[in-house]
mmJSON file of the N, C-alpha and C atoms, coordinates in Angstrom:
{"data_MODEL":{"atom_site":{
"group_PDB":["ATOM","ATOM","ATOM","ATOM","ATOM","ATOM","ATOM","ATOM","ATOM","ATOM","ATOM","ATOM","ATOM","ATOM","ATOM","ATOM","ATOM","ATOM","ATOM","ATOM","ATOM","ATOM","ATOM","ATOM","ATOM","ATOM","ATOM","ATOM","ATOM","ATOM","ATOM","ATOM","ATOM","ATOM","ATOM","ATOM","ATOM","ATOM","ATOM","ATOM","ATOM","ATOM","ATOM","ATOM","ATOM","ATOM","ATOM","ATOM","ATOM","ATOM","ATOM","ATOM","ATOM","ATOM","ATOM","ATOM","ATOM","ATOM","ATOM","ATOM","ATOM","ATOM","ATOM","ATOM","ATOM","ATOM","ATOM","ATOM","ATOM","ATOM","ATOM","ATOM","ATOM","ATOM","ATOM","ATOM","ATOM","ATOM","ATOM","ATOM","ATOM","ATOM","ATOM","ATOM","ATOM","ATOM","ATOM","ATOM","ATOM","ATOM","ATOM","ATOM","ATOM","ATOM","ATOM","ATOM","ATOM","ATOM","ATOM","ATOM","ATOM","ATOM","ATOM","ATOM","ATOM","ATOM","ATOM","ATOM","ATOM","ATOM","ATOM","ATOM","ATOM","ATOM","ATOM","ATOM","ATOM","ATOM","ATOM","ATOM","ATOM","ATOM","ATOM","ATOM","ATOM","ATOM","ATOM","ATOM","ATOM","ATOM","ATOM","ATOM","ATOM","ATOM","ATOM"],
"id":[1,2,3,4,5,6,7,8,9,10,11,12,13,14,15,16,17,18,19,20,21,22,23,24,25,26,27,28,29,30,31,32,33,34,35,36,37,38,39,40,41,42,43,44,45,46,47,48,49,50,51,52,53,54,55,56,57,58,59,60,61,62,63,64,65,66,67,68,69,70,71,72,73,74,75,76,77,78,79,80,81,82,83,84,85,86,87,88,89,90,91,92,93,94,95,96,97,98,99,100,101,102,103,104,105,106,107,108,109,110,111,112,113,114,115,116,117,118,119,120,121,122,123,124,125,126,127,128,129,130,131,132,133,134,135],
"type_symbol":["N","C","C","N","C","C","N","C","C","N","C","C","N","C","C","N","C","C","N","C","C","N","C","C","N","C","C","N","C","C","N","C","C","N","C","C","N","C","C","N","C","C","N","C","C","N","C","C","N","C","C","N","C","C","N","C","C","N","C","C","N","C","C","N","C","C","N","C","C","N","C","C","N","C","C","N","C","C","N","C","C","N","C","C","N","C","C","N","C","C","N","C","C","N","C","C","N","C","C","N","C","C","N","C","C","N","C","C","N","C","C","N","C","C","N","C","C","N","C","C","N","C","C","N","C","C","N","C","C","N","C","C","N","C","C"],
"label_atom_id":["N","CA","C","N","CA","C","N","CA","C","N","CA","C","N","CA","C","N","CA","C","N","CA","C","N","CA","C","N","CA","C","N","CA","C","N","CA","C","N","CA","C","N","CA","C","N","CA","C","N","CA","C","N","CA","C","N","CA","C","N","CA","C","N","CA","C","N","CA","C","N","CA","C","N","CA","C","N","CA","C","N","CA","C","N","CA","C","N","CA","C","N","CA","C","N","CA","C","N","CA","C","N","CA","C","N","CA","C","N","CA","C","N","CA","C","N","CA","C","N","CA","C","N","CA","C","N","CA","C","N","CA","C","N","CA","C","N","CA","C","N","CA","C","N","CA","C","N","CA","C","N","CA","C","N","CA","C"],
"label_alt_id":[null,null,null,null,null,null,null,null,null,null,null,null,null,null,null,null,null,null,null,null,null,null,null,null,null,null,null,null,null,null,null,null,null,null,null,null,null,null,null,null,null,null,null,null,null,null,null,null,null,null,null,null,null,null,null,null,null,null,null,null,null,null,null,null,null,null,null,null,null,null,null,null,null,null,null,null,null,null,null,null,null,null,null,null,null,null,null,null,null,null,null,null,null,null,null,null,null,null,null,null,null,null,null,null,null,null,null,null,null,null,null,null,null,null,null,null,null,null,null,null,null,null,null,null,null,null,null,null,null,null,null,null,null,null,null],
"label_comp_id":["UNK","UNK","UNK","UNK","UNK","UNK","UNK","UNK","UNK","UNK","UNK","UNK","UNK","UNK","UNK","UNK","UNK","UNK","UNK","UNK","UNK","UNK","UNK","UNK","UNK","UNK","UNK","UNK","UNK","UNK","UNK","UNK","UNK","UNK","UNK","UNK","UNK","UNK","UNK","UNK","UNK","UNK","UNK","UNK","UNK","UNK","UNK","UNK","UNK","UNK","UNK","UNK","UNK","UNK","UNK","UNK","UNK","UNK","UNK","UNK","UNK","UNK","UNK","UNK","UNK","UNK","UNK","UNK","UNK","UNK","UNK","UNK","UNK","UNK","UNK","UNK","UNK","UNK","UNK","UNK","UNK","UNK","UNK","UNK","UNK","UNK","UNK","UNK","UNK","UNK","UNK","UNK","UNK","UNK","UNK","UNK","UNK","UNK","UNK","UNK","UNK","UNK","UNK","UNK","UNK","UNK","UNK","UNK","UNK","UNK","UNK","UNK","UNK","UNK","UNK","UNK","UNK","UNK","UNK","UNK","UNK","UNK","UNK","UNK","UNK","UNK","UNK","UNK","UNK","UNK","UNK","UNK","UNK","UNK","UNK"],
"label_asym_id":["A","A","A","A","A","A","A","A","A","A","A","A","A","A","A","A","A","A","A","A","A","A","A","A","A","A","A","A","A","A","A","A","A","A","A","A","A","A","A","A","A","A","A","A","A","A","A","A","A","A","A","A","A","A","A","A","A","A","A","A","A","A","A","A","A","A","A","A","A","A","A","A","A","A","A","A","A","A","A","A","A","A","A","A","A","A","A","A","A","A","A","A","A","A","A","A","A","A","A","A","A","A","A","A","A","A","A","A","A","A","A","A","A","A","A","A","A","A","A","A","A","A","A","A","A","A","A","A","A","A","A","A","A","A","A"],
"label_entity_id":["1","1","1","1","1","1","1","1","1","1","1","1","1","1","1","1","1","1","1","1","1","1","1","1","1","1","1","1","1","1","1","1","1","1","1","1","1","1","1","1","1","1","1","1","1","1","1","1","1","1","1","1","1","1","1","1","1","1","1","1","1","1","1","1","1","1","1","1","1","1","1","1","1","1","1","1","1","1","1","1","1","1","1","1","1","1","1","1","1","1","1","1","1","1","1","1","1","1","1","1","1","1","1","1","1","1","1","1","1","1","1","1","1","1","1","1","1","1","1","1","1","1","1","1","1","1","1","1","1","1","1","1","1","1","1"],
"label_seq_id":[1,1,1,2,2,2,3,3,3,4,4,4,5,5,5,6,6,6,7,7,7,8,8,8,9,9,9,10,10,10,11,11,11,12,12,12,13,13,13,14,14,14,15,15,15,16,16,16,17,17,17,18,18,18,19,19,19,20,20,20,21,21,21,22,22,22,23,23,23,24,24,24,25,25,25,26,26,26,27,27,27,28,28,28,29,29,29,30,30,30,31,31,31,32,32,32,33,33,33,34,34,34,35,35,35,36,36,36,37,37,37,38,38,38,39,39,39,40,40,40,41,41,41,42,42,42,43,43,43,44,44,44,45,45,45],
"pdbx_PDB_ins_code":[null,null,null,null,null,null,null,null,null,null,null,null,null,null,null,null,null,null,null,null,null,null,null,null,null,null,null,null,null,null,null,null,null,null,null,null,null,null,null,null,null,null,null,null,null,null,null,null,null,null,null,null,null,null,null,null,null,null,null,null,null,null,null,null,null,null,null,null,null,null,null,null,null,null,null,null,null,null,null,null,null,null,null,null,null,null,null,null,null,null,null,null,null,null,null,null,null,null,null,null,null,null,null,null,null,null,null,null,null,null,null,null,null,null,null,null,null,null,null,null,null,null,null,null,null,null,null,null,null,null,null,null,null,null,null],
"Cartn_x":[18.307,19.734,20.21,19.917,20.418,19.794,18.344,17.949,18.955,19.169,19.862,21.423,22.139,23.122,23.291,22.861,22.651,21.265,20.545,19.499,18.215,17.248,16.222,16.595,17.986,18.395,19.394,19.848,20.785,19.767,18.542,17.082,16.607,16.55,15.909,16.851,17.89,18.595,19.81,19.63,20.483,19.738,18.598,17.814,16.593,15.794,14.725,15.169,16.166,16.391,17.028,18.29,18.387,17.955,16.769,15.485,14.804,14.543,13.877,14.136,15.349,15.898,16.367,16.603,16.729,15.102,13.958,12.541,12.732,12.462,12.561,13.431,14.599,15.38,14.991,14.357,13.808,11.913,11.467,10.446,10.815,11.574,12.188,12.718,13.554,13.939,13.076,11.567,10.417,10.093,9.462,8.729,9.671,10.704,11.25,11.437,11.671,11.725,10.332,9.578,7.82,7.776,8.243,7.994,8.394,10.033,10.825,10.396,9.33,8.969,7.668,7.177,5.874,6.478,7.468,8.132,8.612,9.323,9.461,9.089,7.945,6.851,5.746,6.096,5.216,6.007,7.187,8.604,9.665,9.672,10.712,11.707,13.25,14.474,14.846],
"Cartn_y":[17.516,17.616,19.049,19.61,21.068,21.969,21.912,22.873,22.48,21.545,20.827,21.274,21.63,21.495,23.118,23.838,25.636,26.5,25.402,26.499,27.131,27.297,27.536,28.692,29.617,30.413,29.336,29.034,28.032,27.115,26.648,25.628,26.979,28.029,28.789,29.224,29.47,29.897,29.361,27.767,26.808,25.469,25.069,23.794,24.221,24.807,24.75,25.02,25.996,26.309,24.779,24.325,22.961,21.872,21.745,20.628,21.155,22.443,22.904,23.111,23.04,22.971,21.666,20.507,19.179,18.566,19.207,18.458,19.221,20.728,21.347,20.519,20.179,19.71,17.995,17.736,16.128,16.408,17.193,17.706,17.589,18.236,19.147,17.65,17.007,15.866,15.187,14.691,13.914,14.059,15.516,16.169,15.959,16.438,15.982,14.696,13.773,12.325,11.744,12.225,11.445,12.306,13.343,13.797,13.172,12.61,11.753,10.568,10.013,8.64,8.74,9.89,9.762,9.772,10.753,10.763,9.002,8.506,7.543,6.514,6.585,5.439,5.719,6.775,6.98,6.596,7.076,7.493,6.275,5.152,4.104,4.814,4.048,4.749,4.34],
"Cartn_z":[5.633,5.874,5.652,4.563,4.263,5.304,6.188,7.312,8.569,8.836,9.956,9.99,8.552,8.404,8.254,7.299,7.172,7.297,7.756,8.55,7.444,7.799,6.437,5.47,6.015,4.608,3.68,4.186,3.074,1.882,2.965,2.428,1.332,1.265,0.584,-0.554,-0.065,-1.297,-2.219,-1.544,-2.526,-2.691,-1.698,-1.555,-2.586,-2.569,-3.089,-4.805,-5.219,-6.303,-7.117,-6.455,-6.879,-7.444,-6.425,-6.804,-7.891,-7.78,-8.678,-10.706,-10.221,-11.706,-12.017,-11.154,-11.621,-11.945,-11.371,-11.657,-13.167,-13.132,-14.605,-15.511,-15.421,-16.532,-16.793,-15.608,-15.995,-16.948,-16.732,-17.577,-18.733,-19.101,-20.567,-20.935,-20.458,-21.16,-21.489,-20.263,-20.728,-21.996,-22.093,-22.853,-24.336,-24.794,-25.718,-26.662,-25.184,-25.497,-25.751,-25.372,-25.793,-26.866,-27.762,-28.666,-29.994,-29.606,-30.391,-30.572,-29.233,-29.658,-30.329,-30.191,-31.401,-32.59,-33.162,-34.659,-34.605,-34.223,-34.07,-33.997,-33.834,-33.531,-35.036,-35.894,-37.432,-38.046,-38.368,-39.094,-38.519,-38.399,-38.453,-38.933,-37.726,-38.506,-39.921],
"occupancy":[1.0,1.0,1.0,1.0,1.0,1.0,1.0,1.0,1.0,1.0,1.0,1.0,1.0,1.0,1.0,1.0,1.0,1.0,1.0,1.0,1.0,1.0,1.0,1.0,1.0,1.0,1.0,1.0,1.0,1.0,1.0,1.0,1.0,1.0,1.0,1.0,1.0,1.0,1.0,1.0,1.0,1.0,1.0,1.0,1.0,1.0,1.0,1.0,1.0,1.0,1.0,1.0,1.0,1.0,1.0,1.0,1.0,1.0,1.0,1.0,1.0,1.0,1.0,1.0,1.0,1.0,1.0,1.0,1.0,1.0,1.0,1.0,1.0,1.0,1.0,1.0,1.0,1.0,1.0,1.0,1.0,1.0,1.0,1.0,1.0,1.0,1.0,1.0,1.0,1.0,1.0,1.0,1.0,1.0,1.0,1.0,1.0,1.0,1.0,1.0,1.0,1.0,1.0,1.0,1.0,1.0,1.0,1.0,1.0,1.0,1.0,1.0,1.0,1.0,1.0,1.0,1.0,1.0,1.0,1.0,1.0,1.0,1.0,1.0,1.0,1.0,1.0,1.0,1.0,1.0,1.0,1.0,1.0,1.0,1.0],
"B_iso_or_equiv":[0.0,0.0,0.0,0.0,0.0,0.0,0.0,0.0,0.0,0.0,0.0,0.0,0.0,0.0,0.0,0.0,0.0,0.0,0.0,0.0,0.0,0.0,0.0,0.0,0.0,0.0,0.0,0.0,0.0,0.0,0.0,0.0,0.0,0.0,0.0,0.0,0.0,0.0,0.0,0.0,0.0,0.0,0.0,0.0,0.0,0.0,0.0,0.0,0.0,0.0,0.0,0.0,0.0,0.0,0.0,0.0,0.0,0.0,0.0,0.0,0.0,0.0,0.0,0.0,0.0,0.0,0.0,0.0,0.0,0.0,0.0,0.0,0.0,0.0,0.0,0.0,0.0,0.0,0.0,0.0,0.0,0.0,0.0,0.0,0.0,0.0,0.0,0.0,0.0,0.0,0.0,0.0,0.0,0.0,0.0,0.0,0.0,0.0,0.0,0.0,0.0,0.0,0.0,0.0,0.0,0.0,0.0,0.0,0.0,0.0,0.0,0.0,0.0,0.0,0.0,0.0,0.0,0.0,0.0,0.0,0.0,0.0,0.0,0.0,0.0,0.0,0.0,0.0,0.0,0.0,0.0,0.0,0.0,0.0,0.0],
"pdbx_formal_charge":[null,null,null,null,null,null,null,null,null,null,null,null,null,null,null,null,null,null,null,null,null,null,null,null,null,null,null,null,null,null,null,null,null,null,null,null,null,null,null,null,null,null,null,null,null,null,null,null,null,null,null,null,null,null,null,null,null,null,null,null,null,null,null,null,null,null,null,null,null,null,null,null,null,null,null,null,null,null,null,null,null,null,null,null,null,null,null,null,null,null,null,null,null,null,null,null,null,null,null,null,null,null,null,null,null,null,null,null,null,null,null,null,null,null,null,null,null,null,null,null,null,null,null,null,null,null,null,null,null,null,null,null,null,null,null],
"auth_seq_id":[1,1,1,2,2,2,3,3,3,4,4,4,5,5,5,6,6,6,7,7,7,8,8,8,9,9,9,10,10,10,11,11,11,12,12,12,13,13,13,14,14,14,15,15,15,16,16,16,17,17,17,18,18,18,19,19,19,20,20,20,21,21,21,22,22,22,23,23,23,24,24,24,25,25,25,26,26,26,27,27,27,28,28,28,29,29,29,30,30,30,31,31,31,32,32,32,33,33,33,34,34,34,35,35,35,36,36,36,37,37,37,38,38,38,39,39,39,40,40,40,41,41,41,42,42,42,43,43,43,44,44,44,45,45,45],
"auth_comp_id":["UNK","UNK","UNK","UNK","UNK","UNK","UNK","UNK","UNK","UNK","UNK","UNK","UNK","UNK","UNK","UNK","UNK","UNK","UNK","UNK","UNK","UNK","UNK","UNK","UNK","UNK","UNK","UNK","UNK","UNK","UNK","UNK","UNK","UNK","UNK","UNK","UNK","UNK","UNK","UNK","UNK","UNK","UNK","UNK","UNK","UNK","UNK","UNK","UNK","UNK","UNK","UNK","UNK","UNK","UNK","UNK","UNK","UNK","UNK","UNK","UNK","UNK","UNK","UNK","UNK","UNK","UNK","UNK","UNK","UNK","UNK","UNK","UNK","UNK","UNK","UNK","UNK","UNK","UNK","UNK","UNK","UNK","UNK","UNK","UNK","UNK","UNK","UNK","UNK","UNK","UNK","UNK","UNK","UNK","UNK","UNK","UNK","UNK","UNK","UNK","UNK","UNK","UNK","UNK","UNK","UNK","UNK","UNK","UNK","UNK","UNK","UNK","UNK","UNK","UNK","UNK","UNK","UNK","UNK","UNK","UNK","UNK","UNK","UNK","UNK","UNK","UNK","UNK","UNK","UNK","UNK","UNK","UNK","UNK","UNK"],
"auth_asym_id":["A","A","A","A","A","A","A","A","A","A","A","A","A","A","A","A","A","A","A","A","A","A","A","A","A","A","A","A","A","A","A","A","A","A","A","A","A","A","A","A","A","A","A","A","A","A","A","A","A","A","A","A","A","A","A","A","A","A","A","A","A","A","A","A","A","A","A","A","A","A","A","A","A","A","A","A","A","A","A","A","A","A","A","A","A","A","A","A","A","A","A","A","A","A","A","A","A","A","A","A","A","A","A","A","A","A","A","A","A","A","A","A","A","A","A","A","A","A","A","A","A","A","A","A","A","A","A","A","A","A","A","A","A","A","A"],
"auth_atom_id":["N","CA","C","N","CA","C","N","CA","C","N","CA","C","N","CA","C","N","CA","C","N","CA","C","N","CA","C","N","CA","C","N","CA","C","N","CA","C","N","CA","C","N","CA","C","N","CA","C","N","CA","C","N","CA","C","N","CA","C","N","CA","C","N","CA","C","N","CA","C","N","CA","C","N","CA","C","N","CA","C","N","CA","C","N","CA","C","N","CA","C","N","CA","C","N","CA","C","N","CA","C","N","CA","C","N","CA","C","N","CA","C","N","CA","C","N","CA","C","N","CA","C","N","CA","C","N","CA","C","N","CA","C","N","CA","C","N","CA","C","N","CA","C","N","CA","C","N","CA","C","N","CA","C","N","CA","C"],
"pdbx_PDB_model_num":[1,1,1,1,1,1,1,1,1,1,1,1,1,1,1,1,1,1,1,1,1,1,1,1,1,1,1,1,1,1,1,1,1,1,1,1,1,1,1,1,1,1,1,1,1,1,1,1,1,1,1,1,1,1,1,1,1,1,1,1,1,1,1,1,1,1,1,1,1,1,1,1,1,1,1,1,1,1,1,1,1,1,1,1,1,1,1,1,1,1,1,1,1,1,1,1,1,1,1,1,1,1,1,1,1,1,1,1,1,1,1,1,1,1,1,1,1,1,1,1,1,1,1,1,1,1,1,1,1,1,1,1,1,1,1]
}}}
């Protein structure tokens, strides 16, 4: 939709960065949260 709609500069310099920082920020949340459930899973609240 974004090539169709602004063309592969728009895809380059608002599409790829986008995705790219919503996969990064779903990482970072994983990664945190499996960290919390190991403390969590030794350490009962």
């Amino acid at each position: 939709m974004t090539l169709r709609i602004g063309g592969s500069k728009a895809y380059e310099d608002y599409g790829v960065p986008f995705v790219s920082g919503i996969l990064g920020g779903v990482m970072i949340v994983s990664v945190i949260g499996a960290i919390t459930g190991l403390i969590r899973l030794f350490i009962p609240f």
